[in-house]
C-alpha positions in Angstrom: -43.1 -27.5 2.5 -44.7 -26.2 -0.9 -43.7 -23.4 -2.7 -45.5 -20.6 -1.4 -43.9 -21.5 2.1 -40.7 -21.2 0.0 -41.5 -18.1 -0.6 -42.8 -16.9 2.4 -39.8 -17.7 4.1 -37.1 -15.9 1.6 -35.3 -13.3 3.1 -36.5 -10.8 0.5 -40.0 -11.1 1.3 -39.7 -11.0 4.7 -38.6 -7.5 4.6 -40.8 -6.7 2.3 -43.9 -7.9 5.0 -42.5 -5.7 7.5 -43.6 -2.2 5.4 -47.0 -3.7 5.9 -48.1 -3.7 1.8 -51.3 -4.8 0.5 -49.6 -7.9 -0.6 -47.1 -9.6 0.5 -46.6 -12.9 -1.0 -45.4 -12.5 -4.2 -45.8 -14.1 -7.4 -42.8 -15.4 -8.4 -39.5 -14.4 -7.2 -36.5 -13.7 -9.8 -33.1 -13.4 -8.9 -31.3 -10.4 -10.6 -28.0 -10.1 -9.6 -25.8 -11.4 -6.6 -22.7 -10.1 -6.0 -20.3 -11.0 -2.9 -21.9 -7.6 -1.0 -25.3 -7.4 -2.9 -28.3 -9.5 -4.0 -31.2 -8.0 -5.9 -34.9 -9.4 -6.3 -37.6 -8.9 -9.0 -41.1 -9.7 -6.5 -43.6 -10.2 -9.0 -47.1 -8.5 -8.4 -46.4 -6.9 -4.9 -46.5 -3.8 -6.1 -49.4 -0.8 -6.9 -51.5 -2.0 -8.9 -50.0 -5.7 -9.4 -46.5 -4.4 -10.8 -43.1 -6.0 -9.7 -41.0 -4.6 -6.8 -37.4 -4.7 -7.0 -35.7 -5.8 -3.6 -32.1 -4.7 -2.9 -29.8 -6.1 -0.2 -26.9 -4.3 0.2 -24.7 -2.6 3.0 -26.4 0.0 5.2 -23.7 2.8 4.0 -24.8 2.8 0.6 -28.2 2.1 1.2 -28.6 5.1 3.3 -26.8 7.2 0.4 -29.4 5.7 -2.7 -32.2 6.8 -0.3 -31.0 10.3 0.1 -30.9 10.5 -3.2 -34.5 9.6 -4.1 -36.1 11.4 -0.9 -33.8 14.7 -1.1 -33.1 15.3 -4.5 -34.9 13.3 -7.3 -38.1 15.2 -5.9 -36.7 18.6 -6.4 -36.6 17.9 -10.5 -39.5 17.6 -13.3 -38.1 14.1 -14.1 -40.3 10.6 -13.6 -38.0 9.0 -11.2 -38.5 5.3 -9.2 -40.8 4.9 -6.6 -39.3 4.1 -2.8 -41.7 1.9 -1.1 -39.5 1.8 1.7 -36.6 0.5 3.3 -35.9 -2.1 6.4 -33.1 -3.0 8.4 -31.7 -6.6 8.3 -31.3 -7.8 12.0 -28.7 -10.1 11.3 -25.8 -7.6 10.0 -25.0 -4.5 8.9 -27.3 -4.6 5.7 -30.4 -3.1 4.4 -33.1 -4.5 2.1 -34.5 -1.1 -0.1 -37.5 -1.7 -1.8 -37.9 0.3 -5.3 -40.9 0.5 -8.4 -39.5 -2.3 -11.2 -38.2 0.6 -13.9 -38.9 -1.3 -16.9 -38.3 0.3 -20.2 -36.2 0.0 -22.8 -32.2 -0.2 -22.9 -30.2 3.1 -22.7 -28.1 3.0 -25.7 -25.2 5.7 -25.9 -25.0 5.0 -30.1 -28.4 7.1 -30.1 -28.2 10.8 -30.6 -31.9 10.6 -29.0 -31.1 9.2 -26.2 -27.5 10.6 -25.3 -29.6 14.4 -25.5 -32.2 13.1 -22.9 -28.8 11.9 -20.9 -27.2 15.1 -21.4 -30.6 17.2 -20.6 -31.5 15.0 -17.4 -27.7 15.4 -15.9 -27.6 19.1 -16.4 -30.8 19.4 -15.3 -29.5 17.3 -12.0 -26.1 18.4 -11.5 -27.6 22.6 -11.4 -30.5 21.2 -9.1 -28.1 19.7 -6.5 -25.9 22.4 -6.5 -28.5 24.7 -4.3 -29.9 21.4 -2.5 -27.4 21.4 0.2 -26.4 18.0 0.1 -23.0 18.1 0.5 -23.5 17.0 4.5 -25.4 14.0 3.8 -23.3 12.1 0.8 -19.3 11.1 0.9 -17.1 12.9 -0.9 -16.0 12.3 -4.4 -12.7 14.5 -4.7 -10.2 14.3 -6.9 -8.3 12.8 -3.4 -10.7 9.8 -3.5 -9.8 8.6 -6.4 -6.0 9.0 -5.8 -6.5 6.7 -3.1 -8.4 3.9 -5.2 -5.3 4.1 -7.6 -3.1 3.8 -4.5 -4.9 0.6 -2.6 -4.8 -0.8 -6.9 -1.5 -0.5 -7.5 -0.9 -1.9 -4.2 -3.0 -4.8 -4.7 -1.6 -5.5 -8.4 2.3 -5.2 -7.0 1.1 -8.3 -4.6 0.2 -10.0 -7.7 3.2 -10.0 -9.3 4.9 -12.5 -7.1 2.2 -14.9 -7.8 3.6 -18.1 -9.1 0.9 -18.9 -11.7 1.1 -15.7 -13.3 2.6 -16.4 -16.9 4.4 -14.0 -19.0 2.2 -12.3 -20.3 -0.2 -11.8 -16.6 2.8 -10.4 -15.7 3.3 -7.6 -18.8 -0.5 -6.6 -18.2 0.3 -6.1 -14.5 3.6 -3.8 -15.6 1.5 -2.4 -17.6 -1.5 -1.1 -15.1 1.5 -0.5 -12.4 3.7 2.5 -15.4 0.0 3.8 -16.2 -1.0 4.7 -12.2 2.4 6.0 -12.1 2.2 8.4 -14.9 -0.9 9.5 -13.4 0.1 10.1 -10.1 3.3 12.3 -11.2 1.0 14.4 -13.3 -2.0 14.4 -10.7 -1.7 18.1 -9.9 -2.6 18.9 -13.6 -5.7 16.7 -12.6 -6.8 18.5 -9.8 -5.6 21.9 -11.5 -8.7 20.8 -14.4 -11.1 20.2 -11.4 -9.9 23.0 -8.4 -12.6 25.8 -9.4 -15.4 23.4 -10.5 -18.4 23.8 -8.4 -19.3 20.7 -6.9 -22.8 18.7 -7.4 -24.1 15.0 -6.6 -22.2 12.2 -8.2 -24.1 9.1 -9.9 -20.5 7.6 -9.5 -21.9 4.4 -12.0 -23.2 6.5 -14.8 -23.5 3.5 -17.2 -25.9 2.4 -19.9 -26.7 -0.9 -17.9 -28.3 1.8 -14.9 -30.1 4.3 -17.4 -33.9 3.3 -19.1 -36.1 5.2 -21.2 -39.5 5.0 -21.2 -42.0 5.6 -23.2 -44.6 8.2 -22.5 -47.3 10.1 -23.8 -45.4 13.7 -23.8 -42.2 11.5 -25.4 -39.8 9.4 -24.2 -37.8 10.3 -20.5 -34.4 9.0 -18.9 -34.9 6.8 -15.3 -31.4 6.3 -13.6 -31.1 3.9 -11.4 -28.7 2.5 -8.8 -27.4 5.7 -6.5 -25.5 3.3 -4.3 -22.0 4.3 -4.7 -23.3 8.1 -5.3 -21.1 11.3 -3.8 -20.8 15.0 -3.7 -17.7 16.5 -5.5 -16.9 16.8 -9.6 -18.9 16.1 -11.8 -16.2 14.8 -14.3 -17.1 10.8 -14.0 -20.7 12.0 -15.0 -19.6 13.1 -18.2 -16.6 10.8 -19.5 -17.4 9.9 -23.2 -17.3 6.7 -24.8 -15.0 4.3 -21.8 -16.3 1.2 -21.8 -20.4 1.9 -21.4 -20.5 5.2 -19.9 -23.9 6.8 -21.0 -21.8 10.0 -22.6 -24.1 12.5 -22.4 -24.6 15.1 -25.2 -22.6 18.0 -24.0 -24.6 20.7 -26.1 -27.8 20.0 -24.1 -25.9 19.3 -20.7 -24.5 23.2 -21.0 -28.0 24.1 -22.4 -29.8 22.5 -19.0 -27.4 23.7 -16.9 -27.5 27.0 -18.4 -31.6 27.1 -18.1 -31.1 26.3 -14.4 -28.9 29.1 -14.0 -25.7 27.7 -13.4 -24.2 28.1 -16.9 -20.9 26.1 -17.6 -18.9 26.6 -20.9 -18.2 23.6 -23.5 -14.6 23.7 -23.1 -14.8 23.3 -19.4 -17.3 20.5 -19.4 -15.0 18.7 -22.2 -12.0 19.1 -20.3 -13.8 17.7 -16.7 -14.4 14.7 -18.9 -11.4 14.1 -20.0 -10.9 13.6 -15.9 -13.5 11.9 -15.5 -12.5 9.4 -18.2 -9.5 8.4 -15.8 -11.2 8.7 -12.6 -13.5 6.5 -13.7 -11.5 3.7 -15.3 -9.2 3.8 -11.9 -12.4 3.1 -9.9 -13.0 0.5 -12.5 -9.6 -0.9 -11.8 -9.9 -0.6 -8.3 -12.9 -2.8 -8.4 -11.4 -5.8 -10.4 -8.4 -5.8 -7.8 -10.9 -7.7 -5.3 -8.8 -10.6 -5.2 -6.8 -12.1 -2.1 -3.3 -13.0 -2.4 -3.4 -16.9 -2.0 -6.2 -17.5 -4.5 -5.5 -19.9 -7.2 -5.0 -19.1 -10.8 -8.2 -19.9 -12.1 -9.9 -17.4 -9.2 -7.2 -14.4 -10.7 -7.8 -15.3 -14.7 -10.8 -12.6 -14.7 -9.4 -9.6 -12.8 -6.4 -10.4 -14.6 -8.2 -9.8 -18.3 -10.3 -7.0 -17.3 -7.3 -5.2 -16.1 -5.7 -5.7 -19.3 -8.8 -4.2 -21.0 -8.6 -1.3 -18.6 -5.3 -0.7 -19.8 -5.9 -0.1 -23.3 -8.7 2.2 -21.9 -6.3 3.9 -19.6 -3.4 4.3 -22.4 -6.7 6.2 -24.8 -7.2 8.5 -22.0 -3.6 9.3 -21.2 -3.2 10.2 -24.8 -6.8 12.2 -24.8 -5.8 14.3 -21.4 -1.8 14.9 -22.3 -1.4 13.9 -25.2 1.0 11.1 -24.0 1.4 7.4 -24.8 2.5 5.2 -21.9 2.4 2.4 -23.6 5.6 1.7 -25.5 8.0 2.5 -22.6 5.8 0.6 -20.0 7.5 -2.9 -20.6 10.8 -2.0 -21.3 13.0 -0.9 -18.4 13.8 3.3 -18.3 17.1 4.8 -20.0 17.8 6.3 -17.1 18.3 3.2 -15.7 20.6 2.1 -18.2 24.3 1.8 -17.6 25.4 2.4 -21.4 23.1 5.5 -21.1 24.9 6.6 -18.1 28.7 6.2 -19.4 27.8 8.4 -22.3 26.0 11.3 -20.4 28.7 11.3 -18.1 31.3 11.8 -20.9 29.3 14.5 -22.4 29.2 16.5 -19.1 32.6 16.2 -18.7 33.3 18.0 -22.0 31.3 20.6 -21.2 33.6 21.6 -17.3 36.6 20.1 -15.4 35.1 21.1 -12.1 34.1 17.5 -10.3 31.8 19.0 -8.1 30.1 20.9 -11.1 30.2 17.9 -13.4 28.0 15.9 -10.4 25.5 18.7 -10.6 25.2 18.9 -14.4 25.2 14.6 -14.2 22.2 14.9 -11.5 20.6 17.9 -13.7 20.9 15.5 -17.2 19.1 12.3 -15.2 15.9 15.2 -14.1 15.6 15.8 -17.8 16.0 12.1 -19.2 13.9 11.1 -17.0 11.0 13.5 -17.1 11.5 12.9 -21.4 11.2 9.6 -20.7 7.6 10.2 -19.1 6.5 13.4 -21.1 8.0 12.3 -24.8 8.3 8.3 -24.7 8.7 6.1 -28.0 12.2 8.4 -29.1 15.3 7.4 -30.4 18.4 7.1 -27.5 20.0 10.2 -29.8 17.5 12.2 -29.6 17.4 12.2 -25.6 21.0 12.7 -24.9 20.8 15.4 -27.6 18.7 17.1 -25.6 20.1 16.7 -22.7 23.1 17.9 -23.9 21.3 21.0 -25.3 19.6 21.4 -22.1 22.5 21.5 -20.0 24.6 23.8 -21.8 21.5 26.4 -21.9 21.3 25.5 -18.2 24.9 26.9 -18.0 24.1 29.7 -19.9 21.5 30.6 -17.7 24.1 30.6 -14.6 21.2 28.7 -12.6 24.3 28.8 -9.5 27.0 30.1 -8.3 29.0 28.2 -9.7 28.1 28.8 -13.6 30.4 30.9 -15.8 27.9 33.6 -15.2 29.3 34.2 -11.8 32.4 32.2 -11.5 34.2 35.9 -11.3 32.2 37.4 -8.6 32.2 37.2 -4.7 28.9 36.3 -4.0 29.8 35.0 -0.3 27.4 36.2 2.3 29.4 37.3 5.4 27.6 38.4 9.3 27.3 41.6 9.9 30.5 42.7 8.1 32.8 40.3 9.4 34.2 37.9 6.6 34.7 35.0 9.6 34.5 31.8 8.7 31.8 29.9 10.9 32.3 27.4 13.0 30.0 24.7 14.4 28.3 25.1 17.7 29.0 22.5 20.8 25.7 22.0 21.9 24.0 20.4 24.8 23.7 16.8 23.4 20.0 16.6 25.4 18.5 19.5 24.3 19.8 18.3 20.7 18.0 15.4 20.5 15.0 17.1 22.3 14.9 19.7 19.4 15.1 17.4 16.3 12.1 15.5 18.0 10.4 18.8 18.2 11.0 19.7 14.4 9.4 16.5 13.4 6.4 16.7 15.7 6.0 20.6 15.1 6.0 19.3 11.0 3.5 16.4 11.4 0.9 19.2 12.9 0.9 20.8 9.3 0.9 17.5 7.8 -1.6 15.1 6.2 -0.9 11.6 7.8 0.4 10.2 4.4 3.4 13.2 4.7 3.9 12.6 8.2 5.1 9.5 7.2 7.4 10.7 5.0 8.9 12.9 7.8 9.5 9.6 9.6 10.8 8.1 7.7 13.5 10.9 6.8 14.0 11.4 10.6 15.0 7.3 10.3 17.6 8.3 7.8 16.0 6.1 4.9 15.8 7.5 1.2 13.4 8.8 -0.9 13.3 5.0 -2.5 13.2 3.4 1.0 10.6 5.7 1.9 8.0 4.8 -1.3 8.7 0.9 -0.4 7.8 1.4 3.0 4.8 3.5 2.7 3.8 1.9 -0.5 3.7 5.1 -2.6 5.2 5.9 -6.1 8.9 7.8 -6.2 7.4 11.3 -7.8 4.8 11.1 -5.3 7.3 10.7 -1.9 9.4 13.5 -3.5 6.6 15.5 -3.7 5.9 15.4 -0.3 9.8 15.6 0.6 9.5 19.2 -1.3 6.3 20.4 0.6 7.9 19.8 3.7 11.2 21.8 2.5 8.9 24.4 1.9 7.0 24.4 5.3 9.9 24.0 7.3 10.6 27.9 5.4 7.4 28.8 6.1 7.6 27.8 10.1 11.1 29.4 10.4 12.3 25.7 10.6 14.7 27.0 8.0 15.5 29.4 5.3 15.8 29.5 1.7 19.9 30.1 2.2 22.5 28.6 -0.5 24.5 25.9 1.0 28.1 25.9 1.7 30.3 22.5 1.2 32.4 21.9 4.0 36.7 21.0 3.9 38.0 18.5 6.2 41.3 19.9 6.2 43.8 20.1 9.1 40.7 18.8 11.3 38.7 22.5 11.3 35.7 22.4 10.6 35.2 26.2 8.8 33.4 27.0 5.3 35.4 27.9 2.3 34.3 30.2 -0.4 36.2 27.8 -2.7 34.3 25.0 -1.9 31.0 26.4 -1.9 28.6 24.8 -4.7 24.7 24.3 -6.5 22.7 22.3 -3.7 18.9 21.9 -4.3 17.1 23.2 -1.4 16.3 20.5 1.0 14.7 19.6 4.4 16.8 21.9 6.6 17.7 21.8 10.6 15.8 23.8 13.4 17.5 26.7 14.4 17.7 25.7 17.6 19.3 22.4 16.8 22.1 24.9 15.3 22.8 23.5 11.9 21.3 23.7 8.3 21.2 20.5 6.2 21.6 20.5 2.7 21.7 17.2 0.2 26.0 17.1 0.8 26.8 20.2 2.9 26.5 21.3 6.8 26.1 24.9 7.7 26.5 25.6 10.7 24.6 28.1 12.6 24.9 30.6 15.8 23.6 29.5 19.2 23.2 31.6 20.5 19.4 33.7 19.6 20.6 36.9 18.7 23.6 36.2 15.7 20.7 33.5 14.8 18.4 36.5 13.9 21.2 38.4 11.6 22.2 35.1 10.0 18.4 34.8 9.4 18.2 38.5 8.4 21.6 37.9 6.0 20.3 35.2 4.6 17.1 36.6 3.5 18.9 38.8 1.4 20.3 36.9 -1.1 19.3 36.5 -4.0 15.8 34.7 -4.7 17.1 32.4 -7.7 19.2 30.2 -5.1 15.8 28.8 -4.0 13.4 29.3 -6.9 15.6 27.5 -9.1 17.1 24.7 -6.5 13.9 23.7 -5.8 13.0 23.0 -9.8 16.3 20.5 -9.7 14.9 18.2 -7.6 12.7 15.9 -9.5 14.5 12.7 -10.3 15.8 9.4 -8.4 19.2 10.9 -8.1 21.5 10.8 -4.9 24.3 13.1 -4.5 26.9 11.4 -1.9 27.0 13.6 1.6 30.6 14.7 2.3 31.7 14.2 5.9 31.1 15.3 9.0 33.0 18.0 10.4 35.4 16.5 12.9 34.1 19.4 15.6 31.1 18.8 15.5 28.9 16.9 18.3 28.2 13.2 17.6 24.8 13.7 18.6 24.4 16.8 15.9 25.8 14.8 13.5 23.5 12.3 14.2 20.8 14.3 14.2 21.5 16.0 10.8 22.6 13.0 8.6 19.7 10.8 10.0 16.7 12.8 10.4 17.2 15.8 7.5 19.7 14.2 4.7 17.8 14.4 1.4 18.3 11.2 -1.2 
């Protein structure tokens, strides 16, 4: 066979025959890249008037996304942009070969101030342009969402790798390392989608790199061609504009705002800095995301490159913690968390008990100290051990001073019990059907995971299975701050549904088997995934209330309850941001099994 039948018969080329062009047989045939999903060609002389064609093979999804880009929306700007010659269907999978104009050119480089204001003129000039083009319908979507999944399915992947056997030491310390950073992130990733909520959205090159960006050379001056719209979206445009990660083409923000402001969609300079200072994270997580293609069971020398370009995105990731927050990561990665530190524990727990002699108090003020060492421990790492438990102390005792519950010195004088109706009765526990029990906690889970995302629907299982908040993240392969999250956004739906109410807990006395509420023993509770009503009971994270049965003294318990005061929830509900777990007293002898059941198992907060 000689080597034009070679040619002839290359895959490339036979898709390229199918658009019917002048020519068909080309030249010579280059290969420029090939990837485990992708494989491009340079066909040599195919094209108008003897130029190259460039051949791309590549999945049909993102083939179909690169040429809505260049049909719908790279006409609609003043821009030289590559021509499409056409695109066919391979016949033996789910790829398509896309046939574009060689760009040619010279190298995008983001160390010239020439270039990075054509970059910053062609994306403002793109971004306002796709804003009234209506694609939104036609591209995926590049939310602030999507990229909290890629660092989800990365950290998964790199927790997999750490029970690798041929991982040394110091594998293992990068992999720490990339797991702490993707946790920081996801415990502050409502400030990140607070920076992007009210930012119109636009198309998304997604790969705005220097290594898809020529220039060329014309006779009005030189003009930007991008290339390569496969992994292209519709959402914010922060990836667009990170500066400086790796090589991003960080365009020149004074002419982006000038474009966009031509084009009459004017954005102001601190906005567009602070989307990319997003965008520097959202794109080093895709980044990351990408090197974590490896498989479990492949050998050491298969892992040794994701394994070093992970520990470059690290460095990377620790800049643009530090750029967004103002926060370094870094030094308290490795090492293990003071709050987890028994030495750290002993002497917190002596300074709370100088402060009260109440037990039950001093287990609130311990559970308030760990929130505060361990949100220090993320916010301000790098201090001395004296400097946190100094401020926890000084935290604490403000926190007293405040009289954040009932039970501070602010209100340890007055009777702030709420009584029915007038009557000062102590309550007593309903004996229910056991039935129509277990029929009603099964409604309050599936009434819950109708409001519910599926990724918090889980959650609610796994509470109804009577795991913990740590049980919960192991199982569902989600970070601690992110499961307690949830585990608060279902506290406040079940408010919202009239699951439960905002109501201050009361701590039950097992004495001479009865199973009534004392004033005495009431105490601070954060607020907490409650009971239905018609199940009869309201959880709390150690306390049982009991509630009516019957639907009438459940309306003015409701209606009592309403009117107490507002801090009892406002400020419960700010206490509950730590690992902590407050041991549940027990049951009340007079209750049901089943209710018991039902309560401990399906609503007890960890």
């Amino acid at each position: 066979m000689t080597e034009s039948e070679n040619l002839l018969e290359h895959g490339a080329v036979k898709a390229w025959s199918q658009l019917g062009p002048q020519r068909i047989e080309p030249l010579s045939l280059e290969v420029v890249k090939r990837g485990k999903t992708s494989a491009v060609f340079r066909l040599a002389g195919v094209g108008a008037d003897g130029s190259a064609v460039i051949a791309k093979k590549y999945p049909a999804a993102a083939a179909a996304v690169e040429r809505t880009v260049y049909e719908e929306l790279l006409t609609r700007v003043p821009f030289p942009r590559l021509r499409l010659y056409g695109w066919v269907k391979d016949q033996k999978d789910d790829y398509c070969w896309l046939f574009l104009e060689d760009p040619g050119g010279l190298q995008y480089s983001p160390l010239s101030e020439e270039h990075r204001a054509l970059a910053g003129r062609w994306l403002g000039t793109i971004h306002s342009a796709a804003m009234r083009g209506g694609l939104a319908v036609s591209l995926p979507r590049r939310e602030p969402s999507h990229y909290l999944r890629l660092l989800r399915t990365a950290r998964s992947k790199v927790r997999e790798l750490l029970a690798h056997p041929a991982m040394t030491e110091e594998d293992l310390k990068i992999l720490r390392t990339i797991i702490s950073h993707c946790d920081v992130i996801e415990s502050r990733w409502d400030d990140l989608e607070n920076m992007c909520c009210d930012q119109r959205r636009t198309v998304v090159h997604g790969d705005f790199a220097a290594k898809n960006v020529r220039v060329r050379i014309t006779k009005a001056g030189p003009v930007l061609v991008v290339l390569d719209w496969g992994i292209a979206g519709w959402g914010i445009p922060a990836t667009d504009l990170a500066q400086f990660t790796g090589h991003t083409v960080s365009p020149d923000f004074t002419e982006y705002c000038s474009a966009m402001d031509r084009c009459g969609t004017p954005l102001d300079m601190q906005t567009v800095r602070r989307l990319a200072d997003c965008g520097k994270i959202f794109r080093l997580l895709d980044a990351i995301a990408w090197a974590c293609s490896w498989e479990v069971d492949d050998s050491y020398s298969r892992l040794k490159k994701p394994v070093s370009l992970l520990e470059r995105y690290a460095t990377r990731l620790t800049e643009a913690l530090r750029a967004a927050w103002g926060i370094d990561s870094e030094r308290s990665v490795i090492t293990s968390r003071l709050v987890e530190a028994a030495g750290i524990r002993q002497t917190l727990r002596k300074i709370v008990n100088r402060m009260i002699a109440d037990p039950a108090l001093q287990e609130d003020l311990m559970q308030e100290g760990f929130i505060r060492l361990w949100k220090l421990e993320v916010e301000q790492p790098g201090r001395t051990r004296s400097w946190y438990l100094q401020n926890c102390k000084f935290h604490l005792q403000h926190w007293m001073d405040l009289g954040r519950s009932l039970d501070s010195r602010k209100r340890a004088s007055a009777d702030k019990r709420v009584t029915l109706d007038g009557v000062d009765d102590e309550l007593r526990c309903p004996m229910g059907d056991k039935l129509f029990e277990v029929v009603s906690a099964r409604d309050i889970v599936s009434t819950l995971a109708g409001h519910l995302d599926p990724c918090e629907s889980a959650v609610v299982g796994g509470l109804a299975d009577g795991l913990r908040l740590q049980e919960i993240a192991v199982r569902l392969n989600l970070s601690y701050p992110t499961v307690l999250k949830y585990r608060r956004k279902i506290a406040a739906l079940t408010i919202k549904l009239g699951i439960s109410t905002p109501s201050r807990a009361f701590r039950f006395r097992n004495a001479g088997g009865s199973g009534h509420c004392h004033r005495s023993e009431h105490r601070r509770a954060p607020l907490s995934l409650a009971a239905s009503k018609s199940v009869g009971y309201a959880d709390r994270r150690d306390t049982i209330v009991p509630l009516p049965s019957d639907a009438v003294a459940q309306s003015r318990w409701l209606k009592k309850l309403a009117r107490r005061p507002n801090h009892m929830a406002e400020d419960d509900v700010s206490s509950e941001t730590a690992p902590i777990r407050t041991e549940c007293a027990q049951p009340m002898p007079d209750k049901s099994p089943k209710v018991d059941v039902i309560a401990r198992s399906a609503f007890q907060h960890t």
